[in-house]
C-alpha positions in Angstrom: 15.4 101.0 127.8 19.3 100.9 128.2 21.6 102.1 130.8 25.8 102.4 129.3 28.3 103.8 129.9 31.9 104.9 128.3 35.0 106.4 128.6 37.7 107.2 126.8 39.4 103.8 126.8 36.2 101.9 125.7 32.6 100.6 126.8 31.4 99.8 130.0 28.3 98.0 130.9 25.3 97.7 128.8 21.8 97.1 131.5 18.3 96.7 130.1 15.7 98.1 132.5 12.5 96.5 132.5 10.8 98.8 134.4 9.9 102.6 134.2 13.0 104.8 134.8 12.5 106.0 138.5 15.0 107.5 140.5 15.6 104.3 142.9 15.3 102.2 139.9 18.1 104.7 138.6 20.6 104.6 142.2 20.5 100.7 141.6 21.3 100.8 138.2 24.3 103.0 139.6 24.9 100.4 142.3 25.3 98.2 140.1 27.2 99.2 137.1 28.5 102.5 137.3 31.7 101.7 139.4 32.1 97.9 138.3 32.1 98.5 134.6 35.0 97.5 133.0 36.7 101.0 131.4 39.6 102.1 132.5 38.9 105.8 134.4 42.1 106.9 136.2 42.2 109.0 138.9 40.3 112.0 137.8 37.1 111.1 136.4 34.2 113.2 136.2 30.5 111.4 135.0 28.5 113.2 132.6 24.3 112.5 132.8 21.8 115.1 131.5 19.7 117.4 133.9 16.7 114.8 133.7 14.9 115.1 136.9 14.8 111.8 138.0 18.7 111.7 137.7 19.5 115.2 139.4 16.8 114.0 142.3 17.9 114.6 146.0 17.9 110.7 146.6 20.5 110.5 143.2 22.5 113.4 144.4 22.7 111.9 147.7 24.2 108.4 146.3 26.5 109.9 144.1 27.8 112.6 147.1 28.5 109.4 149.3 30.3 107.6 146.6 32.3 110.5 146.1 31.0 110.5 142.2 32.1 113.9 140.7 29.4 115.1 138.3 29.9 117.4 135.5 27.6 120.5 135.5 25.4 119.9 133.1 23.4 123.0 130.9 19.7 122.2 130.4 18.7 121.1 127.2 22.0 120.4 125.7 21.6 117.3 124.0 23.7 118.5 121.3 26.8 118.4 123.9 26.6 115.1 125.1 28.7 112.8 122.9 26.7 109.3 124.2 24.1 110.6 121.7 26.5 110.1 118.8 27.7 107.0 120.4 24.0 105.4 120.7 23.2 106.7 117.0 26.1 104.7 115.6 25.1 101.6 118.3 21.4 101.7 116.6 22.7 102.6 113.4 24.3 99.0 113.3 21.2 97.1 115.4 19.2 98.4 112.7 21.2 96.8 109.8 20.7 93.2 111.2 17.2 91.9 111.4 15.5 90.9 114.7 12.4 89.1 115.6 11.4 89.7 119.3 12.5 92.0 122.0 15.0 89.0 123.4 16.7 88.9 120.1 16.6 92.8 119.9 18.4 93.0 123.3 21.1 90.4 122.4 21.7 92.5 119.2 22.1 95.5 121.0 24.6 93.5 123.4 26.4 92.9 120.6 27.1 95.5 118.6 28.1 97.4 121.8 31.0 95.1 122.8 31.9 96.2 119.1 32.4 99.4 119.7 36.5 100.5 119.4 38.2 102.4 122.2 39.4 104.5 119.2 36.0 105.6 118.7 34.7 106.0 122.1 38.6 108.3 122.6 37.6 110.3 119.6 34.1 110.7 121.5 35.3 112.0 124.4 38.1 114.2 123.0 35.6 116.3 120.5 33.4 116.7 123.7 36.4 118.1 125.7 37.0 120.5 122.5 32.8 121.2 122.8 33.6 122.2 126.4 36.2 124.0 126.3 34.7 126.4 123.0 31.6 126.3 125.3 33.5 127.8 128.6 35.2 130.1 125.9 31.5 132.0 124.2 29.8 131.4 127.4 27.1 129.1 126.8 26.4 130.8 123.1 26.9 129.2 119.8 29.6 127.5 118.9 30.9 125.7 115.5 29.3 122.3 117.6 
């Protein structure tokens, strides 16, 4: 499992997890790489996660309140909103095209091909999911053209 991140100016850190996703396991990651990542944020940034339980858990909630990390509300199951799942299907897209042989070689692909990735792309990301919120606000949670 991997832990990213991204903004509109680029990546940020890629972490491998080696053990099961649990909500301290989660708050460390954070710790560790949420703040420290190297993207440029301004002023006025808001992080995006989806409504997975062990991320919305009191003892997450409580980290990100007393590091004065704004979340974005987030709609339950709304996968189709979140643009790191287009970002990760391009990021496996090119892992898969190059051949590995064990899960070290697997992980340094993965490295890799995300300190490929173009700011351009990851703007382009983020602006068609400011367009997604925006028609989403405007038909209130009902269909859009996304």
């Amino acid at each position: 499992m991997l832990w990213g991140c991204f903004a509109e100016g680029g990546t940020g850190a890629l972490h491998k997890i080696d053990d099961i996703m649990r909500e301290e396991n989660y708050v460390n990651v954070l710790k560790q790489h949420l703040k420290t990542s190297n993207i440029k944020l301004g002023r006025k940034w808001v992080f995006q996660m989806d409504n997975d339980p062990k991320y919305t858990s009191k003892v997450v909630s409580k980290w990100l309140k007393d590091n004065k990390v704004k979340v974005l509300e987030w709609p339950s199951q709304s996968p189709d909103l979140n643009p790191t799942e287009n970002l990760l299907a391009e990021l496996k897209k090119h892992v898969r095209a190059r051949r590995t042989i064990n899960l070290t070689q697997l992980h340094q692909l993965y490295q890799e091909e995300w300190a490929k990735i173009l700011p351009t792309y990851c703007g382009k990301l983020v602006e068609g999911f400011l367009k997604c919120l925006t028609q989403g606000k405007q038909f209130k949670g009902n269909a859009t053209k996304y």
